[in-house]
DSSP file (Angstrom, degrees, kcal/mol; ACC not computed):
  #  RESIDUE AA STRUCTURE BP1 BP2  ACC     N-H-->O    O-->H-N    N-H-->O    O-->H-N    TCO  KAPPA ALPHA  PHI   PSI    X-CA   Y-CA   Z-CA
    1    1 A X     >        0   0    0      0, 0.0     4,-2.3     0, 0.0     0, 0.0   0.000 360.0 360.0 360.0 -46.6  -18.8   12.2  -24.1
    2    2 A X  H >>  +     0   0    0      1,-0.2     4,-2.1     2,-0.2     3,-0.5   0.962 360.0  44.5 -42.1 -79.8  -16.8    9.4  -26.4
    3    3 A X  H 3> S+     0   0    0      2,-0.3     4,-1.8     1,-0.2     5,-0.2   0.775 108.1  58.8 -31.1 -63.2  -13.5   11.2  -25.2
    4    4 A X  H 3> S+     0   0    0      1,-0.3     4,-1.8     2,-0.2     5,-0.3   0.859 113.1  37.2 -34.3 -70.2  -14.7   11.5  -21.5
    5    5 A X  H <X S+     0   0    0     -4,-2.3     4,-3.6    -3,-0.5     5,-0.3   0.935 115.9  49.6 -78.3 -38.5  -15.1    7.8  -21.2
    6    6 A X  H  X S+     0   0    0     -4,-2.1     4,-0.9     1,-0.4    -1,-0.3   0.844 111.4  57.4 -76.0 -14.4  -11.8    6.5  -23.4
    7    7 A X  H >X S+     0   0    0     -4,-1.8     4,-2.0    -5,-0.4     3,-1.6   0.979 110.3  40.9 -81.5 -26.9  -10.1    9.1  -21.2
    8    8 A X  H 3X S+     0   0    0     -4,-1.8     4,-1.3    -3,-0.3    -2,-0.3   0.749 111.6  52.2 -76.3 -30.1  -11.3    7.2  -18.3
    9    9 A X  H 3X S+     0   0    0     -4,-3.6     4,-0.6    -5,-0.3    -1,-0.3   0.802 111.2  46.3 -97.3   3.3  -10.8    4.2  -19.4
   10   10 A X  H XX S+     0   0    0     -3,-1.6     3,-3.9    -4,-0.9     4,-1.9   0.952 107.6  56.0 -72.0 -57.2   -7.1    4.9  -20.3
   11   11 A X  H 3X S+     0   0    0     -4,-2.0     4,-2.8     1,-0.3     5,-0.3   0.794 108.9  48.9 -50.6 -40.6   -6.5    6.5  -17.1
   12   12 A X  H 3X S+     0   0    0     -4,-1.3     4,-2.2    -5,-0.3    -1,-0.3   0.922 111.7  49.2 -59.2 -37.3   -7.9    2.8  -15.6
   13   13 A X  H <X S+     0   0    0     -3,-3.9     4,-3.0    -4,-0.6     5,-0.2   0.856 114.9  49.3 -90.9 -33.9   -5.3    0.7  -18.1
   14   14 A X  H  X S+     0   0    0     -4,-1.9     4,-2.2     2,-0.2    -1,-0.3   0.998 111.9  41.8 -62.8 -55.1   -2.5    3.1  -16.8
   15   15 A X  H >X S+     0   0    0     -4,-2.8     4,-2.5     1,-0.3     3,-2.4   0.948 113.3  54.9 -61.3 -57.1   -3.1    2.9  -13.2
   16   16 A X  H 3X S+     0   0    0     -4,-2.2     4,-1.5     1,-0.4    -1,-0.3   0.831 109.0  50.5 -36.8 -72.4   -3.5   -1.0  -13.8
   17   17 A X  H 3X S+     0   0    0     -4,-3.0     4,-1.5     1,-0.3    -1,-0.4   0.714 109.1  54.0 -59.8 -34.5    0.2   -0.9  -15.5
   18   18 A X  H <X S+     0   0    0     -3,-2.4     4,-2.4    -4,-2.2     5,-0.4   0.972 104.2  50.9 -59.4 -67.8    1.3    0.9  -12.5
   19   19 A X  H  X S+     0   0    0     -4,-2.5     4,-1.5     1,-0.2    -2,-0.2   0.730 111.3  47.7 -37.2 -34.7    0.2   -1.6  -10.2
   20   20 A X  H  X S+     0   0    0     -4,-1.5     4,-2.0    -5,-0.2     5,-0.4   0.937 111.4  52.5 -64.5 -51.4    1.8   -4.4  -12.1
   21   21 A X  H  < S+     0   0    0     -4,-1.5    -1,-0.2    -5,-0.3    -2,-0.2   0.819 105.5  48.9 -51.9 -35.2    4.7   -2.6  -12.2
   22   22 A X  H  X S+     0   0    0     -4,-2.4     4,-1.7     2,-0.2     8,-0.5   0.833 115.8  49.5 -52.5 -45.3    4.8   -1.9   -8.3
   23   23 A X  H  < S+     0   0    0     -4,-1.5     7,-0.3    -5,-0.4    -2,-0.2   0.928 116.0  44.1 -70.8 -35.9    4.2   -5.8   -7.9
   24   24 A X  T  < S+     0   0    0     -4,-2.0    -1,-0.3     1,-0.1    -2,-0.2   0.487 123.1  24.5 -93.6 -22.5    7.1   -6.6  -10.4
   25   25 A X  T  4 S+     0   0    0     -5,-0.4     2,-0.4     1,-0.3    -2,-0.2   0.852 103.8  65.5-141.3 -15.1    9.7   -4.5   -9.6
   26   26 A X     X  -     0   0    0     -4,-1.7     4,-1.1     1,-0.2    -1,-0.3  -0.975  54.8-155.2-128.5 126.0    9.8   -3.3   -5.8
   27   27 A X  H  > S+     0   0    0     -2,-0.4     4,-1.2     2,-0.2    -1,-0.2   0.951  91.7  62.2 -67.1 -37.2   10.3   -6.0   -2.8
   28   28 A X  H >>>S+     0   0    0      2,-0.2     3,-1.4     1,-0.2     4,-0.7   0.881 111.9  39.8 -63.8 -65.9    8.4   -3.7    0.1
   29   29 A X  H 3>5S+     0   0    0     38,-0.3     4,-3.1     1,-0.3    -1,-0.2   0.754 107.9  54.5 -42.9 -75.4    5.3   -4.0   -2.1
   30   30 A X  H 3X5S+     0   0    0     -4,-1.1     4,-1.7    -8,-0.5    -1,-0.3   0.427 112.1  51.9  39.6 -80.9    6.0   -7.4   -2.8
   31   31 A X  H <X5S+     0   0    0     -3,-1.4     4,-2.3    -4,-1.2     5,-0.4   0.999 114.8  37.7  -1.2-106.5    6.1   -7.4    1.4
   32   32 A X  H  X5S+     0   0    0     -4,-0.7     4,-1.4     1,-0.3     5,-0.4   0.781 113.6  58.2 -63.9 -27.9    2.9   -5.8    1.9
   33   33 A X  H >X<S+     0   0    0     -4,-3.1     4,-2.6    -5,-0.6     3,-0.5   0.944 112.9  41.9 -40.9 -72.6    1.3   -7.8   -1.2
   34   34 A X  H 3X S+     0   0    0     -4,-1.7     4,-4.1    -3,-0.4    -2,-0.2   0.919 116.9  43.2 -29.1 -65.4    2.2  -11.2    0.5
   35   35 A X  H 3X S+     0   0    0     -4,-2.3     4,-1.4     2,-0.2    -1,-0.3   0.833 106.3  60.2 -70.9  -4.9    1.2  -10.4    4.0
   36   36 A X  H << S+     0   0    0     -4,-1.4    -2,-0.2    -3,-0.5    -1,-0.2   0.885 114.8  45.2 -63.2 -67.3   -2.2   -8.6    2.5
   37   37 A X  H >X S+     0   0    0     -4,-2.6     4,-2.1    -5,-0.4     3,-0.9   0.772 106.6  58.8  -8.7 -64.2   -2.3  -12.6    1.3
   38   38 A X  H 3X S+     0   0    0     -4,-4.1     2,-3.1     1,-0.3     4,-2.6   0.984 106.6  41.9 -58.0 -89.6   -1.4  -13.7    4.5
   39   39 A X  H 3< S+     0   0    0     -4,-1.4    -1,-0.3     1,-0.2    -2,-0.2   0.140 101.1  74.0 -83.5  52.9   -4.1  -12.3    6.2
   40   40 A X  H <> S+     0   0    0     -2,-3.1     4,-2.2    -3,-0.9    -1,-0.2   0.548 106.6  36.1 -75.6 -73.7   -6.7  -13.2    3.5
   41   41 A X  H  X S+     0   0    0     -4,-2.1     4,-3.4    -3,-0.5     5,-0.3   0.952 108.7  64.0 -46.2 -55.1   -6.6  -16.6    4.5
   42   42 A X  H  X S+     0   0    0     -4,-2.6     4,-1.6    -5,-0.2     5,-0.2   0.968 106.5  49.7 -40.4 -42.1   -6.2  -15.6    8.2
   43   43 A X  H >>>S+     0   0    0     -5,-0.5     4,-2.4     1,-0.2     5,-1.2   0.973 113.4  42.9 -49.1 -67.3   -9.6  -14.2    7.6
   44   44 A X  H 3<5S+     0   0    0     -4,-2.2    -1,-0.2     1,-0.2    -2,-0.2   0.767 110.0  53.0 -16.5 -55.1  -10.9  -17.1    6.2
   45   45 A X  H 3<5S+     0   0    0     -4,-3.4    -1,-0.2     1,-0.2    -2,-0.2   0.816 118.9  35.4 -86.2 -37.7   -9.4  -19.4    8.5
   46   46 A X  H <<5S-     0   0    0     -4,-1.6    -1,-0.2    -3,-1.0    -2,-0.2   0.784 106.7-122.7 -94.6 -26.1  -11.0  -17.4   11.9
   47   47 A X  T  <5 -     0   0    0     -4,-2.4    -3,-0.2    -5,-0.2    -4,-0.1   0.900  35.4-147.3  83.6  65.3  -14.3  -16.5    9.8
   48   48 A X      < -     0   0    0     -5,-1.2     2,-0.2     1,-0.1    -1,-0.1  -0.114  23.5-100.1 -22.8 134.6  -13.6  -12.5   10.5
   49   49 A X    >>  -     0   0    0      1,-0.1     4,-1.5    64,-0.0     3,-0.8  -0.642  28.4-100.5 -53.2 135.7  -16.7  -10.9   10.7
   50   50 A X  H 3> S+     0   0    0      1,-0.3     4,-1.0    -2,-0.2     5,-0.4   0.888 124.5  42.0 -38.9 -51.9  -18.4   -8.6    7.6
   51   51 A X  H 3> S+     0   0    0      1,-0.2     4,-2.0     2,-0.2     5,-0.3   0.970 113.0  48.5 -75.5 -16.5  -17.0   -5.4    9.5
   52   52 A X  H <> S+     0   0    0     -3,-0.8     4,-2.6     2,-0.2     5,-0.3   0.975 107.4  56.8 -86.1 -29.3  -13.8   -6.6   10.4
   53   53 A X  H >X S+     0   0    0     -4,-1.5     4,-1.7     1,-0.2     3,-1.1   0.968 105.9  50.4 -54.8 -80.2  -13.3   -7.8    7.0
   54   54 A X  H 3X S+     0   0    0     -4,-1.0     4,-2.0     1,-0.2    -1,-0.2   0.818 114.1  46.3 -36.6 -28.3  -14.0   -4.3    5.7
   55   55 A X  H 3X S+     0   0    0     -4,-2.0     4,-2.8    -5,-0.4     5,-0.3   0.933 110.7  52.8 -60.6 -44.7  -11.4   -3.0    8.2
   56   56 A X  H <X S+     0   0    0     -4,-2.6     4,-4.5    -3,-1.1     5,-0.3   0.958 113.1  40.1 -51.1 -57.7   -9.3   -5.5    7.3
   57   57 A X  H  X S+     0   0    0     -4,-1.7     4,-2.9    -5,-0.3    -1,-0.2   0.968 113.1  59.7 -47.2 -58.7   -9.4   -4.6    3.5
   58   58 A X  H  X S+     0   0    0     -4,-2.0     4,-1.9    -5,-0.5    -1,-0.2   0.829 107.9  42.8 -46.6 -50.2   -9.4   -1.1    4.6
   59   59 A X  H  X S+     0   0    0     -4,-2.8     4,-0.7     1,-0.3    -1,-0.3   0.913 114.1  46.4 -75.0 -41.9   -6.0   -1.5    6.3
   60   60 A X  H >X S+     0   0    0     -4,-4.5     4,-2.0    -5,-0.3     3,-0.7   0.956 109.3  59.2 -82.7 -30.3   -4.3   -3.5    3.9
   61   61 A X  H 3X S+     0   0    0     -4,-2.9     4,-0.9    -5,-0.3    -1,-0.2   0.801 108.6  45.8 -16.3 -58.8   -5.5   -1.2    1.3
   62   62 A X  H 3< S+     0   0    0     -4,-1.9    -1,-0.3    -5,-0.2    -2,-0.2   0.619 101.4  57.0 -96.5  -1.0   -4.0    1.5    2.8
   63   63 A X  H <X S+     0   0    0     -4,-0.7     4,-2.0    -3,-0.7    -2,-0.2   0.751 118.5  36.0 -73.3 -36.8   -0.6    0.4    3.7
   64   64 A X  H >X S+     0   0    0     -4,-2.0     3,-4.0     1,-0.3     4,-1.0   0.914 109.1  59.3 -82.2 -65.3    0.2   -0.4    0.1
   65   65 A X  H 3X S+     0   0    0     -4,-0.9     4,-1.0     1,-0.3    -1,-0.3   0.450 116.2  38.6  15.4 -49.4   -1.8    2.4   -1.2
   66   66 A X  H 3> S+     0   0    0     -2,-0.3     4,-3.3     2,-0.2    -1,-0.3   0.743 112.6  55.6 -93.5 -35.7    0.9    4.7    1.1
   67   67 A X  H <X S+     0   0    0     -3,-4.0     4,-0.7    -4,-2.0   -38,-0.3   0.599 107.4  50.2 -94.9   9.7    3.8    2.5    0.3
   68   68 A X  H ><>S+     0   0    0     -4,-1.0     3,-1.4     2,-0.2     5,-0.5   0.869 113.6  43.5 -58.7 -98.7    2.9    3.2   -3.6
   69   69 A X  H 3X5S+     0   0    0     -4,-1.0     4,-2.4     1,-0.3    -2,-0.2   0.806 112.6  51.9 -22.3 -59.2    2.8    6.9   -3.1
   70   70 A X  H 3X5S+     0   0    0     -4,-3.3     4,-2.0     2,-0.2    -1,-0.3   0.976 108.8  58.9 -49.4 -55.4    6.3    6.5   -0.8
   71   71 A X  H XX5S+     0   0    0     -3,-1.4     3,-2.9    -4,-0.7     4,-1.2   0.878 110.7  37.7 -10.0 -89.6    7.6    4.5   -4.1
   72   72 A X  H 345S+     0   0    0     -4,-0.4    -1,-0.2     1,-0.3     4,-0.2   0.436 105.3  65.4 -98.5   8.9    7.1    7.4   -6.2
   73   73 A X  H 3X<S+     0   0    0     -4,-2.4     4,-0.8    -5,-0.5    -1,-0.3   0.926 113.6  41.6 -54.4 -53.0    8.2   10.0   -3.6
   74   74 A X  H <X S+     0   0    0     -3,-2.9     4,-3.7    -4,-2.0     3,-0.4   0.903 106.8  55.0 -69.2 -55.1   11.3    8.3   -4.1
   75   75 A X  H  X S+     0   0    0     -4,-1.2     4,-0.8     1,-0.2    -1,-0.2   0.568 111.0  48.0 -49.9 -18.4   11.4    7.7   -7.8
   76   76 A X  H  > S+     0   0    0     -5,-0.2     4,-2.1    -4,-0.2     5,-0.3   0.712 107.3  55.9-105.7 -16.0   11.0   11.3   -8.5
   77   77 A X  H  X S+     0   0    0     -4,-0.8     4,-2.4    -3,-0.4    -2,-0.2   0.981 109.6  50.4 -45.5 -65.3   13.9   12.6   -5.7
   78   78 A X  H  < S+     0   0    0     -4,-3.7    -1,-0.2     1,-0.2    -2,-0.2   0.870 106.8  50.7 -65.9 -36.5   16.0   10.7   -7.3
   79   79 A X  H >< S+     0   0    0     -4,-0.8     3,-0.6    -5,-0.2    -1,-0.2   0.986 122.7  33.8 -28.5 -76.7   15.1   12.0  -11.0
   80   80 A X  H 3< S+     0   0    0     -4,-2.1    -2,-0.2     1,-0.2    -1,-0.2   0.729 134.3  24.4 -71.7 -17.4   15.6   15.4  -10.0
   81   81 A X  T 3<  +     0   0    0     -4,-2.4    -1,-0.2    -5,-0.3    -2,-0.1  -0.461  62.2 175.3-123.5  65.8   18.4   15.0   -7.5
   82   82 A X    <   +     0   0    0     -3,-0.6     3,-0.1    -2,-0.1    -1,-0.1   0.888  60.9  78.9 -67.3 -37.0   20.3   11.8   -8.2
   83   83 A X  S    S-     0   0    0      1,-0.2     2,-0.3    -3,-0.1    -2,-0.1   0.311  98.5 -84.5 -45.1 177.1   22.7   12.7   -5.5
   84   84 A X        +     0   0    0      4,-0.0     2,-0.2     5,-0.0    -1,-0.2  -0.634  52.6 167.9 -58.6 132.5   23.0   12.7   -1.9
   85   85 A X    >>  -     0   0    0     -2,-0.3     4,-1.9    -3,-0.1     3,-0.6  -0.877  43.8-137.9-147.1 133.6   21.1   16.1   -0.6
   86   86 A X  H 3> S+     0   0    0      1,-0.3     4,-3.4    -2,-0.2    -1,-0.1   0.967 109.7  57.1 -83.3 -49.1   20.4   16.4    3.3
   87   87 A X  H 3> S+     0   0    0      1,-0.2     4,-2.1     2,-0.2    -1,-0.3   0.828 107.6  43.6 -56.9 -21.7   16.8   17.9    1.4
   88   88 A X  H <> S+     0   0    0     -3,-0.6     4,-2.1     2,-0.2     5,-0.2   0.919 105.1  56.5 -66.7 -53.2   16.2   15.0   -0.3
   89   89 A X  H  X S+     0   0    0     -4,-1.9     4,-0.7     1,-0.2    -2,-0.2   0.965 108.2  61.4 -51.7 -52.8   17.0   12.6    2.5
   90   90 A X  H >X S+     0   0    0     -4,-3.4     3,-1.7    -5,-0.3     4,-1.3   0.938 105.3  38.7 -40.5 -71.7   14.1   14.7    4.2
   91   91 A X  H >X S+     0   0    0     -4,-2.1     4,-3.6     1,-0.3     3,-1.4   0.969 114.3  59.8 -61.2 -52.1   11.5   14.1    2.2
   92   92 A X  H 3X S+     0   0    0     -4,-2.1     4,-1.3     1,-0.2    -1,-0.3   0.600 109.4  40.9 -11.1 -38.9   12.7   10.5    1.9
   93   93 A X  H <X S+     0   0    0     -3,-1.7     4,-0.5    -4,-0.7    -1,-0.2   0.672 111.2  60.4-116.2  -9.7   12.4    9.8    5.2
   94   94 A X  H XX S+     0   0    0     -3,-1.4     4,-3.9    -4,-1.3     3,-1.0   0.948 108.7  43.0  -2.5 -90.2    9.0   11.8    5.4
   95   95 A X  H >X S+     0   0    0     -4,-3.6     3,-3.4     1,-0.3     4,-0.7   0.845 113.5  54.0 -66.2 -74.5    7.2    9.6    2.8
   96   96 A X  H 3X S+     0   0    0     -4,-1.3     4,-1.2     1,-0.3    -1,-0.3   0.504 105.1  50.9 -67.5 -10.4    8.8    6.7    4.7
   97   97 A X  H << S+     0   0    0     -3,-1.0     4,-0.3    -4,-0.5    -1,-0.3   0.755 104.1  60.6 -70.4 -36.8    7.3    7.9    8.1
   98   98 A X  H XX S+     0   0    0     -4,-3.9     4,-3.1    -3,-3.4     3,-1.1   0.950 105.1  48.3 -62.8 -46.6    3.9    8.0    6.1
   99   99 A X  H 3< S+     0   0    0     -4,-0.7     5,-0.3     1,-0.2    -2,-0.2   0.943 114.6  47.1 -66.7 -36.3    4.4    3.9    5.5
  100  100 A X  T 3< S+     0   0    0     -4,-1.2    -1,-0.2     1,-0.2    -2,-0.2   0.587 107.0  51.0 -93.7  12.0    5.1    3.4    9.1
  101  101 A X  T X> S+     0   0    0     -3,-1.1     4,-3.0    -4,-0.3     3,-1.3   0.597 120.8  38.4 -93.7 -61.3    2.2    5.5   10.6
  102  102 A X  H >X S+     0   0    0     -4,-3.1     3,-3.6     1,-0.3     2,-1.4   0.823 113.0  57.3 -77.0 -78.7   -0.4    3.3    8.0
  103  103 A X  H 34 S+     0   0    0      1,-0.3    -1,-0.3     2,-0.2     4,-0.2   0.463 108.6  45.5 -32.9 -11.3    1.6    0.2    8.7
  104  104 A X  H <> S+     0   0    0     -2,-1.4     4,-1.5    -3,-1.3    -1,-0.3   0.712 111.3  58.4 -86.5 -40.3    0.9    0.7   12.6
  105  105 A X  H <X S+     0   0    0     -3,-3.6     4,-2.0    -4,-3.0     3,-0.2   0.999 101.2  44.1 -30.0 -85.7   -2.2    1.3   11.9
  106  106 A X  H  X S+     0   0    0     -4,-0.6     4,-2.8     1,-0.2    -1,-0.2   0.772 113.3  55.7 -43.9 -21.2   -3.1   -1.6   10.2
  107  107 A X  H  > S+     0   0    0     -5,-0.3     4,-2.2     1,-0.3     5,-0.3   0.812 103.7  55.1 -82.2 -27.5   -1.2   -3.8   13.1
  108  108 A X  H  X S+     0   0    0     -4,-1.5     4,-1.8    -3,-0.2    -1,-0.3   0.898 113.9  37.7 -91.3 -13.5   -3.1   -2.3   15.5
  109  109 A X  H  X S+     0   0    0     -4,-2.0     4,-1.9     2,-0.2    -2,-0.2   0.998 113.1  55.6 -30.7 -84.2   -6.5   -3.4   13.5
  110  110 A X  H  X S+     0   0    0     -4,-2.8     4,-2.8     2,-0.2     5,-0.3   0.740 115.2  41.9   1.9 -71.1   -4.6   -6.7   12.7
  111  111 A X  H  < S+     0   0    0     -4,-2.2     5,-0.5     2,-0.2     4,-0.2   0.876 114.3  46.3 -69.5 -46.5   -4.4   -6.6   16.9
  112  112 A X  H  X S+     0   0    0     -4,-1.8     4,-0.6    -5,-0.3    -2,-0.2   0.945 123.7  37.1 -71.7 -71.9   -8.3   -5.3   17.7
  113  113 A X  H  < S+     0   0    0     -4,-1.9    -2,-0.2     1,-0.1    -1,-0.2   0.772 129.7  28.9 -68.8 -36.0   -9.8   -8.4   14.7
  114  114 A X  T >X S+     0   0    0     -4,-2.8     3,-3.1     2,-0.2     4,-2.0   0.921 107.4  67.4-101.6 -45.9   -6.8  -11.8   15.7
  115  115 A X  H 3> S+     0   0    0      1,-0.3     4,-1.8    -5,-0.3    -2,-0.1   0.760 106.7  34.1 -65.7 -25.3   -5.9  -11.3   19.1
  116  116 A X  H 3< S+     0   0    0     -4,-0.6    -1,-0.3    -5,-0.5    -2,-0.2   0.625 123.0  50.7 -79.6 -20.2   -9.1  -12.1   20.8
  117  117 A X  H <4 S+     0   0    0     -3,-3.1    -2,-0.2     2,-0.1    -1,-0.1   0.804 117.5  35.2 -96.2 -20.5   -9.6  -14.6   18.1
  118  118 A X  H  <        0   0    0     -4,-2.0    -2,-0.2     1,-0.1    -3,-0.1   0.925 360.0 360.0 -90.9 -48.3   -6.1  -16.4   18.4
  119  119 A X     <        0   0    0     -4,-1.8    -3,-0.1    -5,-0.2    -2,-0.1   0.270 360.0 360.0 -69.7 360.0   -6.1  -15.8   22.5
């Protein structure tokens, strides 16, 4: 049971060390960090309702959460293939199709929680 939990709580310190690392070293997170930011305050500022906050959360949650994953789509192409390869390029532009499916998402959230509140 001792093992169980220390594995679990490594597993937490790694992921943690990813995340810093995501924040630290690649601008698109970076991006989506900031504007998560950004419409923190927005929330604040319009006084977002308890569901629309969870949506909100939800959304921004899931853009970086996809543009992670896209990250290390990338980071492992390029390990195994450093080169140009028309199959590489594929999945590459795959996982970036995955960030621009959740990032539409979220905007159209974004759209359904501010626009009635800013208009």
């Amino acid at each position: 049971m001792k093992e169980f939990i220390k594995g679990r709580m490594m597993g937490g310190v790694y992921a943690l060390k990813g995340a810093i690392i995501l924040l630290k070293t690649e601008a698109s997170i970076q991006v989506q960090f900031a504007l998560g930011l950004l419409l923190t305050y927005a929330g604040f500022h319009y006084n977002i309702s308890k569901t629309e906050w969870m949506f909100q959360i939800l959304a921004i949650g899931l853009v970086i959460s996809v543009e992670a994953l896209n990250t290390a789509v990338e980071e492992i192409a390029d390990f195994i293939h450093p080169n140009f390869h028309v199959k590489i390029g594929l999945i590459k532009d795959i996982a970036a199709g995955a960030v621009f499916i959740a990032a539409i998402t979220a905007m159209t959230i974004g759209g359904f929680i501010y626009i009635p509140k800013i208009f």
